[in-house]
N, C-alpha and C positions, 0 to 999 in steps of 0.2 A: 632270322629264326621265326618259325610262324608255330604255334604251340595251338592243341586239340582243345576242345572244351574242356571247360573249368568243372570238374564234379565237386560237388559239396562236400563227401567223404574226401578227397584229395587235398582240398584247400583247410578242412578241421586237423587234417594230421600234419601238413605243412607248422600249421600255426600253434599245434602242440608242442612241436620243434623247436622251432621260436623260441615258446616260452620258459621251455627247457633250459635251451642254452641261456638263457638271460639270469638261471638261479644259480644262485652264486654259491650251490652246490654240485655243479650239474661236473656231472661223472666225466663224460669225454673232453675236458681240455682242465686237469688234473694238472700236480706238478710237472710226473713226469712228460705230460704234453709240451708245455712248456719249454722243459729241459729241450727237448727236440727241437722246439724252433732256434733256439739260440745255436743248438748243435749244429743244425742245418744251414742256419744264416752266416755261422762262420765258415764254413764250408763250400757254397755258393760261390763265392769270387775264386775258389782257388782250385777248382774241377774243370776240365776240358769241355764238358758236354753235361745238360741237363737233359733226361729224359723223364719228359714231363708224362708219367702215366695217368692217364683217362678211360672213364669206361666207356665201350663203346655206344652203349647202349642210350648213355647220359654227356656226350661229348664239351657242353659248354658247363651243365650242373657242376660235373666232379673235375673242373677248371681247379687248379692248384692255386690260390690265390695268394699266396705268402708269396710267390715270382714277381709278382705285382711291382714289388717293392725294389725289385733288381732288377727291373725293366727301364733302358738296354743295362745287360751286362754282358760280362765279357766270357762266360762261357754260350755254346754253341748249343740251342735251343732244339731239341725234338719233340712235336706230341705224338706219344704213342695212345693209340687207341686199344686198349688189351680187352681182350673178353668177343673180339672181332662177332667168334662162333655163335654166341647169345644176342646180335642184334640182325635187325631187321637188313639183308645185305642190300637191297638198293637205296636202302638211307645211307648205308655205310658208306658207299660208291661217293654219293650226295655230300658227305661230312667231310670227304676226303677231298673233294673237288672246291667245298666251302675253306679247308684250311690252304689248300696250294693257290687258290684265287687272292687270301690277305698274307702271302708270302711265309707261310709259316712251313717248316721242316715237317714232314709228318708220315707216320706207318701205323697198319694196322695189324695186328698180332693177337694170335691164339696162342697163347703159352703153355696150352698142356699139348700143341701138335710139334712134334719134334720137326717135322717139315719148314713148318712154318716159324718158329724161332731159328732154326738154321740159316735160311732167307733173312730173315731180322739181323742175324748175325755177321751176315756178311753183308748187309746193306749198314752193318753200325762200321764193318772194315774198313768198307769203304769210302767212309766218313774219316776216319782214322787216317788214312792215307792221302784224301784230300788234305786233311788240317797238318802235315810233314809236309806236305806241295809249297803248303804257303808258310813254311817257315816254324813251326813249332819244330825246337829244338830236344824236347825232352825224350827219354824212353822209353818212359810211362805214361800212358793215355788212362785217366782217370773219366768216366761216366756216374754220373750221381740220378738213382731214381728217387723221383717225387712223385706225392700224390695225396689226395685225400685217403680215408681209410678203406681198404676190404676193395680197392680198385686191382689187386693183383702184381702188386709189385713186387714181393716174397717167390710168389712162382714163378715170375718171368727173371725174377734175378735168378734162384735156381735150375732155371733151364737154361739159360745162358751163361753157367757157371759149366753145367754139365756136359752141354755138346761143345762149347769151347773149348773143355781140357780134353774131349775126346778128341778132336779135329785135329789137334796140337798132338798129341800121342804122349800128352803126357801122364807121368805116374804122383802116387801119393794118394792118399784121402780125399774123397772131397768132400767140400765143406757147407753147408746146407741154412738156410737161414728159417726160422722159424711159417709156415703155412698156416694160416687157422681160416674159415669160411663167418669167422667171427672179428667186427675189426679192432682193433689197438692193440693186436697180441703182438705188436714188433717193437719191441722198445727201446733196441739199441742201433747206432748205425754201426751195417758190419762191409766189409770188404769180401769181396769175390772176385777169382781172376778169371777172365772170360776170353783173353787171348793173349797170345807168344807173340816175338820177332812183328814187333814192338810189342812190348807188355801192355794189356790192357786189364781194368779194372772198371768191376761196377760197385756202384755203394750204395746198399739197401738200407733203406729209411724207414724211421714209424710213419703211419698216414697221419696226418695233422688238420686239423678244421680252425679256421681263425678262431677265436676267444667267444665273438657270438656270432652267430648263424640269423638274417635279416630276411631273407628272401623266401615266403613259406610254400613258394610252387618250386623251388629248388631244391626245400629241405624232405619236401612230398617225394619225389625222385628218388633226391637221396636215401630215403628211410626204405622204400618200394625196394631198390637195388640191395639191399643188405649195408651201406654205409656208415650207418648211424643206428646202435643198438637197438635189438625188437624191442626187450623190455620197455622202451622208451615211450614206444605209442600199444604196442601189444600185437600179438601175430595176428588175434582175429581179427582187429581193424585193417591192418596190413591185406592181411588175403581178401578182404572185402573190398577193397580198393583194386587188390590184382584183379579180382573176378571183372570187377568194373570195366575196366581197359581191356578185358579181353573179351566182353561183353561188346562192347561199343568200336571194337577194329574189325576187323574181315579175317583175320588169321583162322578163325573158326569155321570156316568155311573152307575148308584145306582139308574136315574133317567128316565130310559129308558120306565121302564112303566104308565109312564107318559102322555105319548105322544098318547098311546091306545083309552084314553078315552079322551075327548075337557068338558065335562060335572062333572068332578069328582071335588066338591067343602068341601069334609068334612077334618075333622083332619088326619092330615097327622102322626101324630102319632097313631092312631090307625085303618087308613086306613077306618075308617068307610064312610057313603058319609050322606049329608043333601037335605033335602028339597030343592026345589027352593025356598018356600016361607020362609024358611030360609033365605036362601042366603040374599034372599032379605032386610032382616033386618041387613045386615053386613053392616061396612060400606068403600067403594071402598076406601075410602082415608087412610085407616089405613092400613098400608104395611106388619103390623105382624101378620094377621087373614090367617088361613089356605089356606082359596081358592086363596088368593093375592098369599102368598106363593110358592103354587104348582102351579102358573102360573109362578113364576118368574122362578121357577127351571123346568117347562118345557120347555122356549123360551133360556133358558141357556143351555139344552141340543141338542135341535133342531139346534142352530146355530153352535153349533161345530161340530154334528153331520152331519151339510150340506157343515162345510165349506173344500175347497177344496188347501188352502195354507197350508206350513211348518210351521206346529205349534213347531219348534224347532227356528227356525228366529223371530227377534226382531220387523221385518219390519210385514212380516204377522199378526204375535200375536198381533201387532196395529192395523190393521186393524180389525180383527177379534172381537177386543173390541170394535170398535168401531160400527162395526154393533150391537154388543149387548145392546148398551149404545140407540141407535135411538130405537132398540126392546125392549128395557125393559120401554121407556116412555109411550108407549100404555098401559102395563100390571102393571104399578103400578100411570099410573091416571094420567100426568105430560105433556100431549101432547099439552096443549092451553098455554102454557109459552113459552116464549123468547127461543132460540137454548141454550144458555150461562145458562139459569137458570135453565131450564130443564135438562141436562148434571149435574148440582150439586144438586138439589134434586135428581134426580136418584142415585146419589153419596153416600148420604148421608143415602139412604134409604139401600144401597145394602153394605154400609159399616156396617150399624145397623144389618143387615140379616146375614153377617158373622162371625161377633163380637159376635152373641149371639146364634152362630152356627147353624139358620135357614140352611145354605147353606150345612151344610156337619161338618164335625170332620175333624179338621186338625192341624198337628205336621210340623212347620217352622223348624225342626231341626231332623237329624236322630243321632241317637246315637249310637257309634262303640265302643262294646265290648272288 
């Protein structure tokens, strides 16, 4: 693994992380966290298949580390890599080739694309049907997901609940496990059936973080991707650090024709344009409608494109945000609030725009062959 420069903003919030976890108050590994490792560790020996969830974006950070401990064990190891849509694809290509080079099982997955968990689906089949080849007798094929917190285990066990019993034609309710874009909202392990003729089963887990968190270019990541609660380091440090990495990559530059047109309000995915009288029924306060968008990723490329410091200096790259931070309050609505409130709504809005990869595809991790 070969990792980008160290910013100064990157390694303060790492190491806030740290310290975090080190208080012997500290909110994310609480009883019930706990209760889950014990839940999970008994569990572990007596599942057919782990499926080790990861994000794709963070593939060695959001490493499940409680497996450590069960390393070899005697279920049948997969990493998935979920969130596929939100990274960088020819890193993903690169991570993918990194895990089949040290012999490890491994798929990538978009769990809100019914396509593509359908594919997952039948590639987990046929896993299923290898492990009857060589002799598993049972009729039940049990899958247990893992993972740290907010890496998407919830939705991908839900989608894999849903087009399974559809596949199957089977009837009844189906049964749904808790979603939230917030982590430790899973607190129980629950059971989902995901396929017939042989019955399969997947078993949704809370995300779990060891007891402390040591490594603070990991925990920096971690907190960036949503893993590890905002209130923890705060969204505007958070989005200052986004700006950072998307200051100092090339993704920005994808955004150049942009700047051509002042009038271009339509979807930016399929480049088409609207009405004014359109427009006019959007509404300015909601930050995820296309024309909001493609203003935010114009006044984002405009100012790097004009600014005249070392975007390699820790000291510039502050300033540089921070003109971004005063320009992006006109273009996402924010400008009649307080200096202080203004600065975290814009925060919050632009950490939402990255997270759900309005901003670009991006891989926190390069992978070395």
């Amino acid at each position: 693994m070969t990792t980008a420069k160290s910013w100064k903003i990157g390694r303060e919030i790492g190491e806030a992380v740290v310290k975090a976890s080190s208080n012997p108050n500290r909110r994310w590994y609480g009883p019930h966290m706990a209760a889950s490792v014990r839940a999970i560790s008994e569990r572990i020996p007596l599942v057919d298949f782990v499926l080790e969830i990861r994000d794709a974006r963070t593939p060695l950070s959001s490493e499940y580390e409680l497996l450590r401990k069960f390393s070899p064990f005697s279920s049948k190891r997969i990493v998935v890599l979920n969130k596929m849509e939100l990274a960088d694809p020819l890193e993903l290509k690169k991570w993918m080739a990194y895990f089949q080079g040290r012999n490890f099982l491994s798929y990538a997955v978009n769990s809100h694309n019914k396509e593509c968990v359908k594919n997952f689906l039948n590639f987990l089949q046929s896993q299923v049907r290898e492990l009857h080849k060589s002799g598993h007798s049972g009729h039940t094929t049990t899958m247990m997901l893992l993972g740290v917190p907010n890496v998407g285990k919830s939705a991908l066990a839900n989608s894999l609940h849903q087009i399974g019993r559809i596949s199957a034609a089977e009837k009844g309710k189906l049964k749904h496990t808790t979603v939230s874009s917030q982590p430790g909202d899973t607190k129980d392990i629950m059971s989902l059936k995901i396929g017939s003729h042989p019955n399969v089963y997947v078993l949704d887990t809370p995300g779990v973080f060891p007891p402390k968190l040591l490594d603070a270019e990991i925990c920096s990541k971690l907190a960036l991707t949503g893993a590890i609660p905002d209130d923890i380091i705060g969204e505007t440090e958070l989005a200052r650090f986004c700006l950072t990495l998307l200051n100092s990559s090339h993704e920005y530059k994808k955004w150049a024709n942009l700047c051509k047109s002042q009038d271009v309000t339509g979807s930016l995915s399929n480049e088409s344009s609207t009405s004014s009288a359109q427009r006019k029924r959007q509404y300015p306060t909601d930050h995820t409608q296309d024309f909001i968008v493609y203003d935010v990723r114009r006044v984002l490329y405009e100012t790097i494109s004009v600014f005249n410091g070392n975007l390699e200096d820790d000291i510039s790259m502050g300033e540089l945000v921070e003109t971004q931070f005063a320009a992006l309050r006109t273009v996402l609505r924010v400008t009649e609030e307080a200096s202080q409130f203004a600065d975290l709504r814009v925060a919050s809005k632009i950490l939402n725009l990255y997270r759900t990869g309005r901003l670009g595809h991006y891989t926190l991790e390069h992978a070395s062959c």
